[in-house]
N, C-alpha and C positions, 0 to 999 in steps of 0.2 A: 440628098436623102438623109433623115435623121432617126433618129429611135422610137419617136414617136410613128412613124408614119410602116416602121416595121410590125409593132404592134399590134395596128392596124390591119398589116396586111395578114399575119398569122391569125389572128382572132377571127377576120371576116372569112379567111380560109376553114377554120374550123364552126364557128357556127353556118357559114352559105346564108345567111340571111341579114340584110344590113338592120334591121330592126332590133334582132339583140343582140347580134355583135355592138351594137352602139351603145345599149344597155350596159355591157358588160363591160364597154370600156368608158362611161359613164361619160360621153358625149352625146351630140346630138348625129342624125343620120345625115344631115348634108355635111357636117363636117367630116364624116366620114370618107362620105364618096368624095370628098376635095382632095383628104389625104390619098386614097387608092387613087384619084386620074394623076393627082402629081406624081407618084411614083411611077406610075405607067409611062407619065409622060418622060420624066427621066431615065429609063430605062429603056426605052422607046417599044416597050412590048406591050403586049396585053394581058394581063395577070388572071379577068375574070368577061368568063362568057357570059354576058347580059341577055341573051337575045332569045332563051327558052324562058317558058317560066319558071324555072327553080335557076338561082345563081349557081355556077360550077366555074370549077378553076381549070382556067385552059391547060395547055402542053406546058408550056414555059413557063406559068406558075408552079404546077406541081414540081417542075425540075430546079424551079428557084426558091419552094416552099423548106426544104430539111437546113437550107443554109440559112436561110432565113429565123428558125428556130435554133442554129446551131448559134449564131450571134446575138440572139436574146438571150442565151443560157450565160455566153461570155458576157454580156455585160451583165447580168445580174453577180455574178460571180466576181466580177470588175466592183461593183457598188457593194460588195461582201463584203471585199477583202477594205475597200476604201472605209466599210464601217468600223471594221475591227479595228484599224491604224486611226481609226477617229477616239476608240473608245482607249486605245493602247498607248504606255509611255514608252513600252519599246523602243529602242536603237543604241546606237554607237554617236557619241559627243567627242569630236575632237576638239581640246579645249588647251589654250595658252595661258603657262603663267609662270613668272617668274620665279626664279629660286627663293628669291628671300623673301615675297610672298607664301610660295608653299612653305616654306619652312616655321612661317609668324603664326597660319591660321589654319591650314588647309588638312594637315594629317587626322586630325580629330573629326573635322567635319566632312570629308572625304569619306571615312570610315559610316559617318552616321550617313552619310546618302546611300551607301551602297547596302547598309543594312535595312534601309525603308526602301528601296527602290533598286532589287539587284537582278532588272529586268533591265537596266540601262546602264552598257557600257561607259564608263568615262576612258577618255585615252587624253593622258595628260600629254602635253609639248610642255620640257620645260626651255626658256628663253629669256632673255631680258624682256621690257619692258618695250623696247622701240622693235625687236624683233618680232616678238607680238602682234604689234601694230600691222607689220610687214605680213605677216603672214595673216593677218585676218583680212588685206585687203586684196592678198595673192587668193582667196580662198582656201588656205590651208588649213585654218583650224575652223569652226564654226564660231567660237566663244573666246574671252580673256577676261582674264581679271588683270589690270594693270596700275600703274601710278597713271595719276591724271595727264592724259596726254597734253603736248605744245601745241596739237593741231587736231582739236575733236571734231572737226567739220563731215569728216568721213564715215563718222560712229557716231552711235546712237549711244550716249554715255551714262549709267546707273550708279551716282555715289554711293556708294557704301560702309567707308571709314575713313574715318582721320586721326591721325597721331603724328607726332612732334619728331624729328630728325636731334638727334643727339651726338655729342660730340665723347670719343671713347679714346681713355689717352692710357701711357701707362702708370700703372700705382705709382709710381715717384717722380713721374713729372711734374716739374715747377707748376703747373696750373690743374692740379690734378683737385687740390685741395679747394677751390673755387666753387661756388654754387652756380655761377655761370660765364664763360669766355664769350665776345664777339669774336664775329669772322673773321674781322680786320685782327684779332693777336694770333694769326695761326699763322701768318706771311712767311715764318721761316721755319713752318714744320716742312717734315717731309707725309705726304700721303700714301694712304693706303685709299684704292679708291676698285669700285667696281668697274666692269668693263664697258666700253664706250656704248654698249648695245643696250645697257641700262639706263634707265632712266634717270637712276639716284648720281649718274655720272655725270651728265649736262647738270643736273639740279648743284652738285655740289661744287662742278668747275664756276659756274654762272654765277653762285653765290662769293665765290672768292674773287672773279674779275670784277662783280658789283664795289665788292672791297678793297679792289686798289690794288691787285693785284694776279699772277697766273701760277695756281696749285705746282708745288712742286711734289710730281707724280714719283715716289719710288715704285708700287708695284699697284698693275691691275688685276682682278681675279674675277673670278663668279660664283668665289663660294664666301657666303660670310664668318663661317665658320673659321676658315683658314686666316681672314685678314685679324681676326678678335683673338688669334692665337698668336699672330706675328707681333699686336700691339701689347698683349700680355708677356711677349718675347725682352719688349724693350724697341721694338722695331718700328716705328712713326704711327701715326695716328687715324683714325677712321671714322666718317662720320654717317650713323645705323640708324635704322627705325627704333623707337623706345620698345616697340616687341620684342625687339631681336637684343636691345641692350639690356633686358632684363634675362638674360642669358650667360652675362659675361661674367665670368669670374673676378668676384671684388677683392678679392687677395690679391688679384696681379693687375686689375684694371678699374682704371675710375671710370666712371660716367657723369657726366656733366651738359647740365644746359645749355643751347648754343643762341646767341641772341644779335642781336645789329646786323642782319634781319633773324627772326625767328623763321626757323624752314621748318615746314610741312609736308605728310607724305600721308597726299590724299587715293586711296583705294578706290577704282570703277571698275564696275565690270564693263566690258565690252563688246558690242557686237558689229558688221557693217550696216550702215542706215538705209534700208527699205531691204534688205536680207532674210530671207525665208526663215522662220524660227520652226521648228519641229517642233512636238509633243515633247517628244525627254530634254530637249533645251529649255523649252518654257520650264517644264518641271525642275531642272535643275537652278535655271535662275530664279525662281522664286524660291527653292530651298536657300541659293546662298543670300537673297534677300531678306532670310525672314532669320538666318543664323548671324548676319553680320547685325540687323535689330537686335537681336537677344544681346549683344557682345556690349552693342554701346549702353544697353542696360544695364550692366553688372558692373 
């Protein structure tokens, strides 16, 4: 039995005549009566006494006719509410993303969403980069902004920035004075390096096995703040996004090109591939789409 065929049976109930009830539900009269014997026949009663001449509704319609109407009212009320959530950005975004992403772009632009759109909750997860991953494909967050994952086969992946990985030593280090160091001259620093659940952590081990050799790891952290304080300490070296090294104090830290390979730290947003996107997710992914364009304009 479907919606249609209630319709039917409400409307023929209150006009009694199949000629404008059919009018009224702008079919034709034999379809009509196809609908009322298929419901009869499903129901196995008989809804309308044919056998006078004026149509009337037997016992068991009238007693099936208020529910009948009480379910067309629910689903009109059903395609209400389904209108308004068509026309609304409303909800709650659970969204993953890394610290030293939120910390390069996010607070300004955070701020301007919630000023043009503070109909939709964001609820950040902050996380590395691979725990992100993990969680978008546990269904924990709905969204991420990430470095470009090792394995996008999962996710449906949206570039959105790129800038250069830089090498951040202290003011009176021997190669502080350089315009730029290879990989291969860091062999016997000591690192400062993010936590294995980041992404900038395989990228910057991978880069130094490429060169010959395995990072000797003094300390891992998850704040970058902390490591750009330990290397302005005098305490080993760290290798940052250029956002974040235009942060660092140049009285107590150099920054420097890193080259033999030049490393990359490409921004995507991410979501899982064939994953229900909502109203405020679309809207917030085209916000940060159309703010990461303004960025590489300027």
């Amino acid at each position: 039995m479907d919606i249609k065929q209630m319709h039917c049976f409400v409307e023929l109930s209150k006009e009694l005549n199949f000629s404008r009830a059919s009018q009224n539900l702008h079919m034709s009269q034999p379809a009509l009566s196809k609908n009322i014997q298929g419901m009869e026949k499903e129901l196995k009663l008989m809804l309308f006494d044919r056998s006078t001449r004026h149509l009337q509704l037997t016992t068991e319609g009238e007693a099936l006719l208020p529910h009948a109407k009480k379910l067309l009212r629910q689903m009109e009320d059903f395609m209400q509410v389904a209108e308004e959530q068509n026309q609304s950005h409303a909800g709650t975004i659970r969204f993953g993303l890394p610290p030293v992403i939120g910390s390069s772009f996010f607070p300004g632009l955070i701020a301007a969403f919630r000023k043009k759109h503070p109909e939709i909750e964001l609820t950040i997860i902050e996380e590395g980069s691979r725990v992100v991953e993990e969680s978008l494909l546990d269904g924990e967050v709905d969204l991420g902004v990430t470095i470009l994952p090792s394995e996008p086969d999962p996710f449906e992946v949206t570039p959105v920035i790129e800038k250069k990985l830089k090498l951040v030593l202290p003011i009176h280090h021997p190669l502080s004075k350089r315009e730029s160091v290879s990989v291969a001259e860091l062999k016997n620093e000591e690192f400062l390096m993010f936590n294995p659940g980041f992404t900038l952590y395989n990228q910057t081990r991978d880069a130094c096995i490429e060169a010959g050799f395995e990072p000797n790891i003094m300390l891992v952290s998850s704040q970058w703040d902390f490591m750009m304080q330990m290397v302005a300490s005098g305490n080993g070296i760290c290798i940052l996004p250029e956002t974040i090294c235009e942060q660092a104090d140049r009285e107590k830290c150099a920054v420097v090109d890193l080259i033999d390979p030049v490393l990359y730290w490409r921004l995507v947003i991410l979501r899982r591939k064939e994953s229900y996107l909502s109203k405020a997710s679309a809207v917030w992914v085209d916000f940060m789409i159309e703010a990461f364009r303004k960025m590489r304009m300027e």
